[in-house]
Legacy VTK file of the C-alpha trace (Angstrom):
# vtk DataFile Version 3.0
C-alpha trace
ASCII
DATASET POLYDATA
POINTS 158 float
-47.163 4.239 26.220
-48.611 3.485 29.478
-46.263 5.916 31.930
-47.752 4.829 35.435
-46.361 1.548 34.996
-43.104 2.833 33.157
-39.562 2.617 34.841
-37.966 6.268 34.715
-34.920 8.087 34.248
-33.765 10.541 36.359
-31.257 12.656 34.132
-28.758 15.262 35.255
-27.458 17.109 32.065
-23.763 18.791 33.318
-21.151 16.405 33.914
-22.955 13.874 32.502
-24.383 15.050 29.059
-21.397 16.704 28.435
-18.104 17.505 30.816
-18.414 20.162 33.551
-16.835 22.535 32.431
-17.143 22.627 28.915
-16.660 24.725 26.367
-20.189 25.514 24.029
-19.012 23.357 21.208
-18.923 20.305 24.071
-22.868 20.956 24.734
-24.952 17.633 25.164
-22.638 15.568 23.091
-23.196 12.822 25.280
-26.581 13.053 24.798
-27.046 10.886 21.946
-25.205 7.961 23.768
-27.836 7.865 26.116
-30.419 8.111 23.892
-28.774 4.858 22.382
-29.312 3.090 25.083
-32.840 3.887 25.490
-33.688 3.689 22.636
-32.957 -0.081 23.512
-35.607 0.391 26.533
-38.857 2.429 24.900
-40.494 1.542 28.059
-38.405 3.704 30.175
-38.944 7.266 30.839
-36.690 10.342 31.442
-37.512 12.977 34.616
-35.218 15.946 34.387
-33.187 15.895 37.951
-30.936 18.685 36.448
-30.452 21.893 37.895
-31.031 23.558 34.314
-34.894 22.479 35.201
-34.682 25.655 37.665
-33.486 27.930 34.845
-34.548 26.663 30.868
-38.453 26.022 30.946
-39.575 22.223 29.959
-40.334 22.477 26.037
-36.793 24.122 25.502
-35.013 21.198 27.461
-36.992 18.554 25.593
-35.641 20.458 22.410
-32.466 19.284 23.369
-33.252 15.490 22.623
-34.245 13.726 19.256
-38.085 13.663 19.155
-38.589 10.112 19.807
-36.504 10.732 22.866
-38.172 14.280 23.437
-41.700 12.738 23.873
-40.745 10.592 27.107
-39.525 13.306 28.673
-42.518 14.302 31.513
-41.110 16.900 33.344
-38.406 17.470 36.272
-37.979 16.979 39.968
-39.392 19.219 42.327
-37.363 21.787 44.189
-36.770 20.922 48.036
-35.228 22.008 50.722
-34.568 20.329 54.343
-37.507 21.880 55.726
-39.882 20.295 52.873
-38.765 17.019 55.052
-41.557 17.864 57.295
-44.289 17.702 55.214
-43.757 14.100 53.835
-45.667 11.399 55.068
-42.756 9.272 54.243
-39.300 9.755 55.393
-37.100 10.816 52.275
-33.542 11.497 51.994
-31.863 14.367 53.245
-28.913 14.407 50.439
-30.582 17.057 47.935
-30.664 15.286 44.418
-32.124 11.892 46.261
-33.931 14.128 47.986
-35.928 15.441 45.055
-36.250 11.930 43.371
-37.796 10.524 46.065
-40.373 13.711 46.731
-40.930 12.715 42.863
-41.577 9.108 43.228
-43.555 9.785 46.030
-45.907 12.307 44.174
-45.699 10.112 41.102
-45.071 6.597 42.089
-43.648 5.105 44.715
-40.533 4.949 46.570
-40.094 1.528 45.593
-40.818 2.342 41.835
-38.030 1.133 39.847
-35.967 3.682 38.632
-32.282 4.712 37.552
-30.670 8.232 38.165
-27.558 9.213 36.309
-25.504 12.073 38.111
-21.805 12.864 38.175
-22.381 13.929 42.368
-22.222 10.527 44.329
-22.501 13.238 47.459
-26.034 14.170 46.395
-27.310 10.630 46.453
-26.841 8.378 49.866
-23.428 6.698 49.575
-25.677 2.896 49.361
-27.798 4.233 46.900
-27.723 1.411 44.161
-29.846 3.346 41.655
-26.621 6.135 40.928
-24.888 5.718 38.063
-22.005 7.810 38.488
-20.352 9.288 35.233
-16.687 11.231 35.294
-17.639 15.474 35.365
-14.446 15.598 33.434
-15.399 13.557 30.349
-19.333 12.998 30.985
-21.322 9.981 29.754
-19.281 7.294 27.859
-19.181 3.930 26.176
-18.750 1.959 29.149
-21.502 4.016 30.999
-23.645 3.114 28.365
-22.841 -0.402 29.196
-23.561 0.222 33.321
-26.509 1.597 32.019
-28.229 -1.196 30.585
-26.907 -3.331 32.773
-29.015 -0.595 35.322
-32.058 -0.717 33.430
-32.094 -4.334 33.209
-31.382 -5.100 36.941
-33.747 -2.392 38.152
-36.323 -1.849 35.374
-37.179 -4.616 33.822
LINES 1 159
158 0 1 2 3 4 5 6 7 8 9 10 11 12 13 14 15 16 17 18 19 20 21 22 23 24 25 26 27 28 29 30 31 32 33 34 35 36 37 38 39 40 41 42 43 44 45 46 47 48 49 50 51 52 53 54 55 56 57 58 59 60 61 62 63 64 65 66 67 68 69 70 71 72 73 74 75 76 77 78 79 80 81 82 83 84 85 86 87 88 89 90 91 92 93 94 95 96 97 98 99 100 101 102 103 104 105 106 107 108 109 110 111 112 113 114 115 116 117 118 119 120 121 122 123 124 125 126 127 128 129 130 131 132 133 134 135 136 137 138 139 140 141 142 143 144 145 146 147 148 149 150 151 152 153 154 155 156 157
């Protein structure tokens, strides 16, 4: 798989791999849904945006998907604060999960890299930012997500 020329994934894990709160049972089952759809897309890549990237290290995350899903998983966003702003020679966002995707694209790709992020806090991404899928914290990824989704990847990625 070539990954520099790959469109990418930016996954959050609660509220969209499962609802926030849930109980343990309720872990990841969302998960395979979203493998589903890529599946569909083996071009596309995942970059953890989730805060569970701060606490679990890499290889135990990537344990949580199916292999095939496990091995486009490259890593997470970095961890930023407002005062990081400085030190980019391009201006990012200041709303902290865009925030972080864009320091990655910027170390990575670039900021006009295609690229999809699914998150169930609109408030973390500017409110024009056309790359959020939003998902439901109560119920987490569904059906018709799946459908936005490809509709997302096809739009943006392809």
């Amino acid at each position: 798989m070539k990954t520099e020329s790959s469109p990418v994934l930016f996954l959050d894990f609660d509220g969209v791999t499962h609802p926030d709160p849930c109980d343990k049972d309720q872990l990841f089952q969302s998960l395979p849904l979203i493998e589903a759809v890529l599946r569909r897309y083996p071009g596309v890549l995942v970059i953890l945006s989730t805060t569970w990237r701060t606490t679990h290290p890499l290889d135990e995350l990537k344990d949580l998907f199916s292999s095939d899903i496990a091995e486009r998983v490259l890593g997470g966003t970095p961890l930023l604060n407002l005062y990081d702003l400085a030190w980019y020679p391009a201006p990012i966002s200041t709303r902290s999960r865009q925030r972080e995707i864009e320091a990655w694209l910027h170390q990575n790709r670039t900021l006009n890299y295609p690229w999809v992020a699914i998150d169930d806090r609109p408030w973390w991404f500017e409110s024009e930012c056309s790359n959020l899928l939003v998902t439901s914290a109560i119920t987490g990824f569904t059906e018709s997500d799946a459908d936005r989704l490809e509709e997302m990847i096809l739009r943006r990625c392809s």
